[in-house]
C-alpha positions in Angstrom: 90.4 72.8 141.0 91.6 73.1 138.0 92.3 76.4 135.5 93.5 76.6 131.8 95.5 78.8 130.6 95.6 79.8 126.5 97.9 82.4 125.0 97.2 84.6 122.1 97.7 87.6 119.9 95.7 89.6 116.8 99.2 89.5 114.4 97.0 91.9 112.3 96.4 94.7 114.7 98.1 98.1 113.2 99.4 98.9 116.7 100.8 95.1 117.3 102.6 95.7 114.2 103.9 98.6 114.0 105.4 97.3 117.9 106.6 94.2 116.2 108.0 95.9 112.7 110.0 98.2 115.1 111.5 95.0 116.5 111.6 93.1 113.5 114.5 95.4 112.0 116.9 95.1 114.5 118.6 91.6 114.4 121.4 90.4 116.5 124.4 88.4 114.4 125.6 86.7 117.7 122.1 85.6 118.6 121.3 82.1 117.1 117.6 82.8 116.2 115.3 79.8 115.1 114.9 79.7 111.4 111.3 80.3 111.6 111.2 82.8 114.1 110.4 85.6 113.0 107.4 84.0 110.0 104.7 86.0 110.6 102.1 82.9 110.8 103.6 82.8 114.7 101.2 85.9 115.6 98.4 85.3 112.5 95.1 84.2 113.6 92.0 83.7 111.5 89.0 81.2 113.8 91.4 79.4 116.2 91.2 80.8 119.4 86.7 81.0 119.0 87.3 77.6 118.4 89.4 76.8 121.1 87.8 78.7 124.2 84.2 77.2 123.0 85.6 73.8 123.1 87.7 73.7 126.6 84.1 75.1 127.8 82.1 72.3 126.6 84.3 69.3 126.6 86.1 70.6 130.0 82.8 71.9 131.8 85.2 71.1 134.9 87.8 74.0 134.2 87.5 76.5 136.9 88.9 79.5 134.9 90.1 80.2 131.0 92.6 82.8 131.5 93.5 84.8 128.4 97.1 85.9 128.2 97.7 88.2 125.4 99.2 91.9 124.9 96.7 94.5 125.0 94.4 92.9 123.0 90.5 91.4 123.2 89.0 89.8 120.4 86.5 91.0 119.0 83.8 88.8 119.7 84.8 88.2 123.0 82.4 90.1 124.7 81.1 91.2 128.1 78.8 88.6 128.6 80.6 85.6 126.3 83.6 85.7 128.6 81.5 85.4 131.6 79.7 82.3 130.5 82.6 80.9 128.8 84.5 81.9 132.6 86.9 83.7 130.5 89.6 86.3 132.1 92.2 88.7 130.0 95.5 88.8 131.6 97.8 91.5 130.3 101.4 90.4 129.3 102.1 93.3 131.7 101.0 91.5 134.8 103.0 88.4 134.2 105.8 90.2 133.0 105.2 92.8 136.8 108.9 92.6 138.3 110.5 92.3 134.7 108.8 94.8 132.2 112.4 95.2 131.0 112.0 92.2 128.8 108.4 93.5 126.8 107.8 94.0 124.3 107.7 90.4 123.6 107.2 88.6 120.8 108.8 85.2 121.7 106.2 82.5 122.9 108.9 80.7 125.0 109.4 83.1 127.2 105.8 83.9 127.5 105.5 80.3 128.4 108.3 81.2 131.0 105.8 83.3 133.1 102.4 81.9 132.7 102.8 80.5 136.1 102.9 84.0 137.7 99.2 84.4 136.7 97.2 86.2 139.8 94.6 83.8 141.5 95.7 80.6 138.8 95.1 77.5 140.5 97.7 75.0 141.5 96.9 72.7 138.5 96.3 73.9 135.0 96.3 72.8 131.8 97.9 75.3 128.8 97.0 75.5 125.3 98.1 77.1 122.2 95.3 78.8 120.7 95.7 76.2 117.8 94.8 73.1 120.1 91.1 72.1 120.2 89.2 69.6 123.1 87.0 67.8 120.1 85.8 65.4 122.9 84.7 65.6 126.6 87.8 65.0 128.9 87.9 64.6 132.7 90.5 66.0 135.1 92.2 62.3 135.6 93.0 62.6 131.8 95.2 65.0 132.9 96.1 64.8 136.8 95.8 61.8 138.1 97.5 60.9 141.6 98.5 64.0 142.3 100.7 64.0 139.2 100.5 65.6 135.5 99.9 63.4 132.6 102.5 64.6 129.7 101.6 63.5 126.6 104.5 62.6 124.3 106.9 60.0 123.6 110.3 59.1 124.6 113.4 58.8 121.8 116.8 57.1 122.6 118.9 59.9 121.2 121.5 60.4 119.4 125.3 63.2 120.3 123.2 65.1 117.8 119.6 65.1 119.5 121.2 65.4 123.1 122.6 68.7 121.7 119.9 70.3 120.1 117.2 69.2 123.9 119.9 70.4 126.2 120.3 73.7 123.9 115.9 73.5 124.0 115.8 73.0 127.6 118.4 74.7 129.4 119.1 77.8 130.2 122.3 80.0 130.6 123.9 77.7 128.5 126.1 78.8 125.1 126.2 76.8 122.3 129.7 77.6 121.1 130.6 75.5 124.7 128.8 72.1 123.8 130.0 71.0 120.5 131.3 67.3 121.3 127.6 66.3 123.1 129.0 64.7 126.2 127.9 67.7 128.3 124.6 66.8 127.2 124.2 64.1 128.9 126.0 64.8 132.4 123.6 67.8 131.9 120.1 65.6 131.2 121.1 63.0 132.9 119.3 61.2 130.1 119.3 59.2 127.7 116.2 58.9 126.6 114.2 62.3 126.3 110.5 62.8 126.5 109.6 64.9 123.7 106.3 66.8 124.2 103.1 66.2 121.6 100.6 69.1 120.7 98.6 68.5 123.0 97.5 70.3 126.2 100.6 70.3 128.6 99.7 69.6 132.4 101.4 71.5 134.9 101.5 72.1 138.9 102.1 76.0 139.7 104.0 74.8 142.6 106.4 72.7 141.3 107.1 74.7 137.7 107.8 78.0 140.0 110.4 75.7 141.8 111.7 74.4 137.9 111.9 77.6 136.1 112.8 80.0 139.1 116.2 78.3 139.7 119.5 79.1 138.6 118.8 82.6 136.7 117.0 80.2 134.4 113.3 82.8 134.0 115.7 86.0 133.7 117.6 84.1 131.0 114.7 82.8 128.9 113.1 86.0 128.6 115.4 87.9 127.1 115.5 87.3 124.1 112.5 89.4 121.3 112.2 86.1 119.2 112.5 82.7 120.0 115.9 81.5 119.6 118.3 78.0 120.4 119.8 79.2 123.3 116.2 79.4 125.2 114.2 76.4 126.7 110.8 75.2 126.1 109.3 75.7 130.1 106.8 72.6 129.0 109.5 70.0 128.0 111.7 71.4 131.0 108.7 70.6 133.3 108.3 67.4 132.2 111.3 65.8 132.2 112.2 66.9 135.0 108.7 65.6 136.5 109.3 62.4 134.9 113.2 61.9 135.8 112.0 63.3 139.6 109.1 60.3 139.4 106.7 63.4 140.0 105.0 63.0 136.7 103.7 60.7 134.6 103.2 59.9 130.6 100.1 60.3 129.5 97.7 58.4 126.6 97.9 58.8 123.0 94.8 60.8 122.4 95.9 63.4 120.5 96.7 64.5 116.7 99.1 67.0 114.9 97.8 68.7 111.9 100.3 71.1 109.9 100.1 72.5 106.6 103.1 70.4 105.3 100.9 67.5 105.6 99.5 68.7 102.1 95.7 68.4 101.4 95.4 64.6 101.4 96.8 64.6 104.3 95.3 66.9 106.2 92.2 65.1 105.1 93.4 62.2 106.2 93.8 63.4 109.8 91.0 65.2 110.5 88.7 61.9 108.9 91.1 60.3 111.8 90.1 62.6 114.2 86.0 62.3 113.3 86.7 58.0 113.1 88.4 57.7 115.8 86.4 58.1 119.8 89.9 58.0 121.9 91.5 61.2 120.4 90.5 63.9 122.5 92.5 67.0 121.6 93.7 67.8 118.0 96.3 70.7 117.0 96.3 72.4 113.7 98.5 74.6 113.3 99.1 77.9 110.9 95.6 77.3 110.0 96.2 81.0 107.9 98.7 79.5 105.6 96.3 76.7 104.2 94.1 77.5 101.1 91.0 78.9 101.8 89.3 75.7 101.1 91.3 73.8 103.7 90.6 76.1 105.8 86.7 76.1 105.3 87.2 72.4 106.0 88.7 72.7 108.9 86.5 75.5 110.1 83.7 72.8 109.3 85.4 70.0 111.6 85.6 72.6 114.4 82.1 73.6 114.5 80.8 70.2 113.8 82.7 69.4 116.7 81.5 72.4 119.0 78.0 71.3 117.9 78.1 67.7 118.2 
């Protein structure tokens, strides 16, 4: 059996701002926030996640369950009967957060991430998705688990003192940056040299084995502390993985997916989703901050997606 998990948030709901704004004013100097951490396309939303539930339903009829993490919120067209025959359920931030309500409000997908895997009744295997990632083909389970193992998708980089530093500051945790300047503790840390770095794509995980990743060494506590994503937290997917694939309990997946972002300008976002229609082995496609575009890309991507959901 097999569950997916999505996470989302209405950015535009009065009371989710006014509980963000109050958060938004207070900035710590000695925290080393991501530049983009606080952009307000993070918690936008305009027809992803419609998009995105529709099509794990039809191209993954074998999903067991579509569980909805968000924070006091239900879209609006997510009714009554729509979530029961899309097998959708609404999971509170409160409930994974049970045990450590000290760290909500929230507003930091990273640590989010951190606790997906304390979801009541999730099953063993589950595949997560940003709201922004869209099935445009049918899958099966083996394109995800196969062997007993997850299939990351992604691609390994021989990195450099400068890349070492900036994974083991992505992927650690309880680690300050001010103590890892020279990027030799990077590597006795990783163990690496060669990183996996994750692609948009949905990111395979075994409940078992993440609890036993992420609940070790005060690493959960650590990650979720922090109100907006900053360097000093790790990414629990690219933790996961390498430490599936260094531990031989994972493997890499295929190249079936695409990345589509607004700094890929018009022609290029044409290009890609043209890709996308041409092309029969990508499966999965992420566009992300979809609300930044100009209304006419976004009507052409809106087009894509429905074509897709109707094809």
């Amino acid at each position: 059996m097999v569950d997916a998990v999505v996470t989302w948030v209405d950015g535009s709901d009065p009371e989710y701002k006014k509980k963000r704004s109050k958060w938004l004013a207070r900035r710590d100097p000695e925290v080393g926030e991501k530049s983009t951490a606080r952009h307000e396309t993070r918690w936008n939303s305009v027809f992803e996640l419609y998009y995105c539930l529709h099509l794990i339903r039809k191209n993954a009829p074998w999903v067991r369950t579509i569980f909805l993490v968000t924070d006091n919120q239900k879209p609006g067209w997510l009714t009554e009967d729509i979530a029961t025959r899309l097998g959708v359920e609404i999971v509170d931030h409160t409930t994974i957060f049970s045990g450590h309500e000290w760290a909500l409000p929230t507003f930091n997908s990273t640590a989010i991430e951190t606790m997906l895997h304390r979801i009541p009744g999730l099953s063993d295997r589950y595949l997560y998705f940003n709201d922004d990632t869209f099935l445009i083909r049918p899958t099966s389970k083996d394109d995800y688990f196969s062997e007993g193992m997850p299939k990351w998708r992604g691609w390994e980089r021989r990195a450099n003192e400068q890349a070492l530093r900036y994974l083991a500051l992505w992927i650690t945790t309880g680690i300050k940056k001010d103590g890892f300047i020279g990027g030799r503790k990077e590597k006795e840390l990783l163990g690496v040299t060669s990183p996996f770095f994750l692609g948009h794509a949905p990111h395979p995980f075994l409940k078992h084995y993440t609890r036993r990743v992420i609940e070790t060494d005060n690493r959960l506590e650590s990650n979720i502390a922090y109100k907006f994503r900053t360097w000093d937290g790790f990414n629990p997917a690219m933790l996961v993985a390498n430490a599936g694939l260094n531990e031989e309990k994972a493997a890499k997946g295929p190249d079936d997916w695409e990345n589509i972002e607004p700094k890929h300008g018009t022609k290029g976002i044409r290009k890609r989703l043209s890709r996308c229609k041409r092309k029969n082995h990508i499966k999965t496609v992420c566009i992300q901050s979809i609300d930044v575009m100009p209304v006419h890309l976004q009507n052409e991507v809106e087009f894509f997606l429905s074509a897709s959901l109707c094809s």
